[in-house]
C-alpha positions as CSV (number, residue, x, y, z in Angstrom):
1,X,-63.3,-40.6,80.3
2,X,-65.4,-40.3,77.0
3,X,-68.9,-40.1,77.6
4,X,-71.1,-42.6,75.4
5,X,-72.1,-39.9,73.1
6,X,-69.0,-39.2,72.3
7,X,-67.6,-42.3,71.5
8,X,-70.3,-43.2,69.6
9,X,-69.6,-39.7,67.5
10,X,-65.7,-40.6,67.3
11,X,-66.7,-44.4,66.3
12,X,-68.9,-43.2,63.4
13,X,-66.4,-40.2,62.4
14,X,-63.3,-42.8,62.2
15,X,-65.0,-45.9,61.5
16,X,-66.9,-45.3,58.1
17,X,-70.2,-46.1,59.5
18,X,-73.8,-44.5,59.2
19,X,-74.7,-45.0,62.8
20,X,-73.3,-46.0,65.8
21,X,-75.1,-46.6,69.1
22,X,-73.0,-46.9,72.4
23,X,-73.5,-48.1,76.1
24,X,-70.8,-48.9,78.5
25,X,-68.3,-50.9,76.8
26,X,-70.5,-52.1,74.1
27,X,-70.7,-50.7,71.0
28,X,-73.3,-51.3,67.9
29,X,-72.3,-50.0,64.8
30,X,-74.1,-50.6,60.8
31,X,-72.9,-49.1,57.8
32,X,-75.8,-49.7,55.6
33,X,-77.8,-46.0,54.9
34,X,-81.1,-44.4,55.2
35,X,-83.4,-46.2,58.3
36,X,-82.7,-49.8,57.6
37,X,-80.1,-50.2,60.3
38,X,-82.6,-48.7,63.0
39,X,-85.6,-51.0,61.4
40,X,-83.4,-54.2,61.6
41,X,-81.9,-53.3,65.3
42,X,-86.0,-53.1,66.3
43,X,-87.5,-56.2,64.5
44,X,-84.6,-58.2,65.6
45,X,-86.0,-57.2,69.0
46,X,-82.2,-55.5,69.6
47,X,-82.1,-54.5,73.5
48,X,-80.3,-50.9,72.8
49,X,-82.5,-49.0,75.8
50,X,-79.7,-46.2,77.3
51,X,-77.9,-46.1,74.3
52,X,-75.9,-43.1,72.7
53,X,-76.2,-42.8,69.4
54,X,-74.4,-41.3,66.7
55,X,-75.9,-41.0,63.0
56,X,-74.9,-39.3,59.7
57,X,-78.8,-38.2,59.0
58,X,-81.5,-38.2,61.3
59,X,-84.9,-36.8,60.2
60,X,-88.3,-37.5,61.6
61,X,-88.4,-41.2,60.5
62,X,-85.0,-42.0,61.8
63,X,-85.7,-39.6,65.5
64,X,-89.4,-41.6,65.8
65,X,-86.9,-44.9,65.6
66,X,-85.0,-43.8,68.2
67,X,-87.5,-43.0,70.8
68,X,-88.7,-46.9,70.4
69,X,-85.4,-47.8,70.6
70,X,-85.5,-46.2,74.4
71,X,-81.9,-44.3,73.7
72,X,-81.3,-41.4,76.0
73,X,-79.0,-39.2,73.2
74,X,-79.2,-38.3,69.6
75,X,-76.1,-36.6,67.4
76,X,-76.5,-36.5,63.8
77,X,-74.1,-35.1,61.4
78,X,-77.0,-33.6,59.6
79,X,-80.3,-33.4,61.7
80,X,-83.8,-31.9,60.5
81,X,-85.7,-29.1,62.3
82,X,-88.3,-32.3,62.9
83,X,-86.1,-35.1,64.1
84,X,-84.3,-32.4,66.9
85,X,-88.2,-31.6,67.6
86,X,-89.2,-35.4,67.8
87,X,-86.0,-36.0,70.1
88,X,-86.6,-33.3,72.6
89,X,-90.4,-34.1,72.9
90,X,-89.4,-37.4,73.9
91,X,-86.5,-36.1,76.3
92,X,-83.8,-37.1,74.3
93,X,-80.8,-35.3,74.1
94,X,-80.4,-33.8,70.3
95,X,-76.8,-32.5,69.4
96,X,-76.0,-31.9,65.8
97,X,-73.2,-31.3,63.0
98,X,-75.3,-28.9,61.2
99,X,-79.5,-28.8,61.6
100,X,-81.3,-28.2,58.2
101,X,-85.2,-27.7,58.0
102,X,-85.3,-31.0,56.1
103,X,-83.9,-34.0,54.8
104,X,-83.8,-34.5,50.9
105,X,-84.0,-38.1,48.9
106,X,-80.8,-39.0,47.3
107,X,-80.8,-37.5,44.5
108,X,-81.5,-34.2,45.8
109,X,-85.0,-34.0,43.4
110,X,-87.5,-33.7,46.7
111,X,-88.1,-34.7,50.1
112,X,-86.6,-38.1,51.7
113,X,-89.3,-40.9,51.2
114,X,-89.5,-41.7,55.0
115,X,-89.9,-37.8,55.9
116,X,-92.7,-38.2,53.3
117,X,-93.9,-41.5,55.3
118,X,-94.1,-39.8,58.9
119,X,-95.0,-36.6,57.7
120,X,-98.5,-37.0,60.1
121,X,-97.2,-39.3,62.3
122,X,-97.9,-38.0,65.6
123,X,-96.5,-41.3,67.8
124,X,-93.7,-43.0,66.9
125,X,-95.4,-46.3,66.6
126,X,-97.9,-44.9,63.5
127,X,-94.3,-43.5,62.5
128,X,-93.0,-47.0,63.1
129,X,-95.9,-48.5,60.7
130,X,-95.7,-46.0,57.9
131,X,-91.7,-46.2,57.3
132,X,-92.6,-50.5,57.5
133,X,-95.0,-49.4,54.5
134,X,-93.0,-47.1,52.6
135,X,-89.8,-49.4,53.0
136,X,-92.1,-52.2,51.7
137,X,-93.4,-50.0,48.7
138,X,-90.1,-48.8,48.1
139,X,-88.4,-52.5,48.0
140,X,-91.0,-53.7,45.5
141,X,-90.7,-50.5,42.9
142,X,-87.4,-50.3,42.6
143,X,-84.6,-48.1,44.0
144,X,-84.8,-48.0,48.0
145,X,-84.0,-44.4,49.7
């Protein structure tokens, strides 16, 4: 029997999504990218305490997410030095694809914006306000990361 990591891994490695979060029998699953799946699942007031969860990129910004979220694992494909640090100081299991010391913006010209956004965040409510902020900033200027 598959435990809920890994069929949350399997789901989002077969199923084309960006991040999968399982528990039991139920699965949640979003395909949009960067932190705007996480952000929605916590102002919608999703209950996803226990999950697994499987994500293509988890930095700071998304691993502060997932504490609030109450989820007990954390695989990303590609996971930063800070989001496996954010995850284990939280007691949250952290298992990854490859683990890189940080996660670039999309164009691969500097660091993500929401890295940039928690980069002093030291709980992940303060990270929770500055990645509301930045997403905010970032929806009124233009291109969104």
């Amino acid at each position: 029997m598959k435990t809920d990591l890994e069929n949350a891994r399997l789901t989002l490695e077969q199923g084309g999504y960006t991040c999968v979060l399982c528990r039991g029998g139920e699965t949640f699953s979003r395909t949009e990218r960067g932190v705007y799946p996480l952000m929605d699942w916590l102002r919608q007031g999703t209950d996803l305490r226990g999950c697994s969860a499987a994500d293509r990129v988890v930095g700071r910004a998304a691993a502060f997410l997932y504490v609030l979220m109450g989820v007990r694992a954390v695989y990303g494909a590609l996971m930063s030095e800070g989001g496996r640090q954010v995850l284990e100081e939280h007691g949250i299991r952290a298992s990854w694809n490859a683990l890189t010391p940080g996660i670039r913006n999309r164009t691969n010209t500097g660091s993500c914006p929401m890295e940039q956004a928690v980069q002093t965040a030291q709980t992940p409510e303060t990270a929770y306000q500055a990645i509301d902020a930045a997403l905010a900033r970032l929806q009124s200027n233009g291109p969104t990361a």
